[in-house]
C-alpha positions as CSV (number, residue, x, y, z in Angstrom):
1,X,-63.2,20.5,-107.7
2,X,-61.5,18.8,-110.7
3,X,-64.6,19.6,-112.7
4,X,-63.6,20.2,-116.4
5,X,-64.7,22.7,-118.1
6,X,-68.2,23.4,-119.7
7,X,-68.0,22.8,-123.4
8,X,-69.9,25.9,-123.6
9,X,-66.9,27.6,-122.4
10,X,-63.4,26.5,-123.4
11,X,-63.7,28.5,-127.3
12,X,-62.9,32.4,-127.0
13,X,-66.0,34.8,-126.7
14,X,-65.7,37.9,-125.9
15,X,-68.7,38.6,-123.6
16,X,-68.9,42.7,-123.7
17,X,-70.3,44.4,-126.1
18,X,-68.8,47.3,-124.7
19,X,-65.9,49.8,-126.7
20,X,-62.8,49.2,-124.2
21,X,-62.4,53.4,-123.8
22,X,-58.7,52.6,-122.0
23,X,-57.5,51.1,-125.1
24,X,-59.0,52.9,-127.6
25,X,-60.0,56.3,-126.8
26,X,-63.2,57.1,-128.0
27,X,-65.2,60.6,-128.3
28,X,-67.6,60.9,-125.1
29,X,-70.8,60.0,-127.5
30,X,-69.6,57.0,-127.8
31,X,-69.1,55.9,-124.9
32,X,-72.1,56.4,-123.6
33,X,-73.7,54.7,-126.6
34,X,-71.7,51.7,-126.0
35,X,-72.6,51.7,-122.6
36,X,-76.3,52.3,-123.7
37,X,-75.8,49.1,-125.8
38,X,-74.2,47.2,-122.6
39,X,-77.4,47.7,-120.6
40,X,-80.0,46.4,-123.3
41,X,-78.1,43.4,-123.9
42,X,-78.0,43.1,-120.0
43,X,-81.6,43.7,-120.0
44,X,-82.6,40.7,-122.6
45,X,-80.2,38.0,-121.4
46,X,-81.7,38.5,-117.9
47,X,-85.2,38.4,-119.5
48,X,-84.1,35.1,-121.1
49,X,-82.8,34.1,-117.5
50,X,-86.3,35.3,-115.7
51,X,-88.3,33.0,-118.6
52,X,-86.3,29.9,-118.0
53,X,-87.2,29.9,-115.0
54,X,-84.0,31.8,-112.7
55,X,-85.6,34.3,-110.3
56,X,-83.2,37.4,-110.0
57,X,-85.1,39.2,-108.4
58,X,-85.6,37.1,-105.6
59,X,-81.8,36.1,-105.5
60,X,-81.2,39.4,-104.8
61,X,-83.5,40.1,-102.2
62,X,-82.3,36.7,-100.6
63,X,-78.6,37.8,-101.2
64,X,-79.1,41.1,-98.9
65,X,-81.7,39.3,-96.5
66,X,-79.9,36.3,-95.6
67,X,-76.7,35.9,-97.9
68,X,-74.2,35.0,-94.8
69,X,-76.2,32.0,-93.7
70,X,-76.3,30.1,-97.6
71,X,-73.6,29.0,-99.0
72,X,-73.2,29.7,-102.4
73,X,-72.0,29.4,-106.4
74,X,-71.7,29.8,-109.7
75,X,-73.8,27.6,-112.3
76,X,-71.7,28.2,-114.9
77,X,-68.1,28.5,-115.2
78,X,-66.8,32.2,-114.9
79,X,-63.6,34.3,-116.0
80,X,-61.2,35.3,-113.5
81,X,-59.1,38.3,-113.3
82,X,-55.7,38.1,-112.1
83,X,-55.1,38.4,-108.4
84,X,-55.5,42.2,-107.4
85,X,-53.8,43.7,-104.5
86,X,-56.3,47.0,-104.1
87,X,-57.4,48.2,-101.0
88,X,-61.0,48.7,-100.6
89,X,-63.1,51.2,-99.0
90,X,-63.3,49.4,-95.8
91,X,-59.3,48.9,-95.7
92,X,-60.2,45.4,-94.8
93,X,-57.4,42.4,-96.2
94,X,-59.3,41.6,-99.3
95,X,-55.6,40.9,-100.5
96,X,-54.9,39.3,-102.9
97,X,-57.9,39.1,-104.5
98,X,-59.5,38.2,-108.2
99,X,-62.2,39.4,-110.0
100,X,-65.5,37.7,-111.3
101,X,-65.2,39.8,-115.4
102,X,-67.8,37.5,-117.1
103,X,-68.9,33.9,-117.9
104,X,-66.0,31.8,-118.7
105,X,-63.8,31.3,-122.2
106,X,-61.0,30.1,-123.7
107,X,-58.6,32.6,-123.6
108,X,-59.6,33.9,-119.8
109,X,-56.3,33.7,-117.1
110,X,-58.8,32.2,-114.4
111,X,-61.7,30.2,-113.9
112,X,-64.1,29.7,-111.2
113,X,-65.3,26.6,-112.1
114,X,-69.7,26.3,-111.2
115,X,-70.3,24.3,-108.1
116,X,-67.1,26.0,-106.0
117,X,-68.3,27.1,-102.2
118,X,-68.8,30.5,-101.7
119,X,-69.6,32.4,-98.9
120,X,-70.8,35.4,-99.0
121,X,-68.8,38.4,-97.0
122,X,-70.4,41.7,-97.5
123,X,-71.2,44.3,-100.4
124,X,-68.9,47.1,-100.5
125,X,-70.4,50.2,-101.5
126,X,-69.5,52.8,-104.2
127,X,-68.1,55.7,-101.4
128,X,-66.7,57.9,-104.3
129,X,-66.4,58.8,-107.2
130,X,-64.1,56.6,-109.1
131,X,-64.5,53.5,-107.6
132,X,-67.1,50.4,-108.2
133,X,-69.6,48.9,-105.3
134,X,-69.0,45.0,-105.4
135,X,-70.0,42.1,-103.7
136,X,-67.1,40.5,-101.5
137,X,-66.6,36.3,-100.8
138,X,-64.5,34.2,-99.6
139,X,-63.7,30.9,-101.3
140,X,-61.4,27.9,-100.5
141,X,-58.9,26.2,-102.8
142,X,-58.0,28.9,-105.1
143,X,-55.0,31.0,-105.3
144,X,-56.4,34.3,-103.6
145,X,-58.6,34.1,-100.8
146,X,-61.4,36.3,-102.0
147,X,-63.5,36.8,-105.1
148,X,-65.0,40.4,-106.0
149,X,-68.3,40.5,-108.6
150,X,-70.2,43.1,-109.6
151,X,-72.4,44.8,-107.9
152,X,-72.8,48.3,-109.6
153,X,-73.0,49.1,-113.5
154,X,-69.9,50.2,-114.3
155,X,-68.2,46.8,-114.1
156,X,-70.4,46.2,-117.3
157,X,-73.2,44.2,-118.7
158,X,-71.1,41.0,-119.2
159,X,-69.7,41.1,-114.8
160,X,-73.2,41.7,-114.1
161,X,-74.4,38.7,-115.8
162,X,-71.9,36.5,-114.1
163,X,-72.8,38.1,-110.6
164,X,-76.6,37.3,-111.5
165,X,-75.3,32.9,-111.9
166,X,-74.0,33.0,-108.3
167,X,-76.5,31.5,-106.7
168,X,-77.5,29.0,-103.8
169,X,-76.0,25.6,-103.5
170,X,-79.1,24.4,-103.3
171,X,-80.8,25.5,-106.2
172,X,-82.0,22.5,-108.5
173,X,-79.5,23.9,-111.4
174,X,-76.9,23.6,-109.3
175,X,-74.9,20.1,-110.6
176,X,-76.7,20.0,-113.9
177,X,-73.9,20.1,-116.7
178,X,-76.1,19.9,-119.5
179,X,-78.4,23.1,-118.3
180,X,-74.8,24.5,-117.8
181,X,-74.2,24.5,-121.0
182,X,-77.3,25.1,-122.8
183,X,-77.6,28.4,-120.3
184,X,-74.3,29.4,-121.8
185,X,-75.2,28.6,-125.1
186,X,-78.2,30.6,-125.2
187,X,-76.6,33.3,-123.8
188,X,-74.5,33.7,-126.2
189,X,-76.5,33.6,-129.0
190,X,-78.2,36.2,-127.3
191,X,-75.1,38.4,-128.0
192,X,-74.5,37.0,-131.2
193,X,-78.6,38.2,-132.0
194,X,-77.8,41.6,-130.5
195,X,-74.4,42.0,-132.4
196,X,-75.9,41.0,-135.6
197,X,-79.0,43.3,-135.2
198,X,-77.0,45.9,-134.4
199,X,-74.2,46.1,-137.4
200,X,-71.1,45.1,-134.7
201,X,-68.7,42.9,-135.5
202,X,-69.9,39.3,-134.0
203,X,-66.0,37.9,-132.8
204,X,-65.1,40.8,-130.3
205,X,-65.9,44.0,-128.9
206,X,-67.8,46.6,-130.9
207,X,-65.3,49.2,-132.4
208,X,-66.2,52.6,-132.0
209,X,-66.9,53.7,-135.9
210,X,-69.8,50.6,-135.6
211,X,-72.1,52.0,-132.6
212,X,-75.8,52.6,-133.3
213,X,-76.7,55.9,-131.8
């Protein structure tokens, strides 16, 4: 769309406050206090959402009721992964295919710049154990022809945000640079509030000697 990107987003954030257990092993405890953390940080930046105004609720309901007739997109910009060749459930060709990880930064591979057409393709179901439900769309002009977001909780809180800034094309956000940024902004601070309050460290991912139990 040769949209540059949000001000809000071009210096590195790390978005998760959530221990990264492939990289650094950590004791089970742990890991399921970091994941504790994940969901109340989840559960205040959506409260800050809901209070300005952005009905997720209702986005949801309207994304199972009626998602393949609306076309749709992110507010903000939002971090790509790098194109996947997995094989979901359904076998269907969601190949290649990149993954929606969190709002956007500086140091991301990818970016889904807000305003890019979406359309909505189905949500894919967790059928076992291992794997994650997500929601599936197709979008134009990128390098992969499908973009995964996150539809269950173990993607994490920070893919779950992202997937909550999808939204219609038509909602009176959509096009509006400076709420862009001052979403983002307030977002982050949000972390930022939440690391600080907490004892983690405020440039990256909370280490695993740092957790409050």
């Amino acid at each position: 769309m040769g949209l540059e990107p949000l001000q809000s987003t071009v210096a590195p954030f790390e978005w998760s406050v959530m221990h990264q257990v492939e990289a650094h092993p950590s004791p089970r405890s742990t890991w399921t206090s970091n994941w504790a953390a994940g969901r109340e940080l989840l559960e205040r930046q959506r409260n800050y959402l809901l209070g300005s105004g952005l009905d997720l609720m209702e986005l949801e309901r309207q994304r199972f009721a009626d998602a393949k007739f609306v076309e749709w997109t992110p507010l903000v910009d939002l971090a790509l992964g790098r194109p996947d060749t997995t094989a979901w459930h359904s076998g269907r060709p969601y190949i290649p295919a990149r993954s929606i990880c969190s709002i956007a930064e500086g140091g991301t591979p990818g970016r889904l710049v807000r305003g890019t057409p979406l359309q909505y393709f189905e949500a894919q179901p967790d059928l076992s154990y291992e794997a994650m439900g997500n929601f599936v769309w197709s979008v134009a002009g990128l390098d992969v022809p499908y973009i995964h977001s996150a539809m269950e909780g173990r993607w994490g809180g920070a893919a779950l945000l992202a997937d909550a800034l999808i939204v219609p094309r038509d909602h009176p956000w959509v096009g509006d640079d400076a709420q862009a940024d001052k979403l983002v902004l307030n977002l982050r601070e949000i972390v930022l509030d939440f690391r600080r309050v907490n004892g983690l460290q405020l440039d990256g991912l909370v280490s695993a000697s740092t957790v409050q139990t």
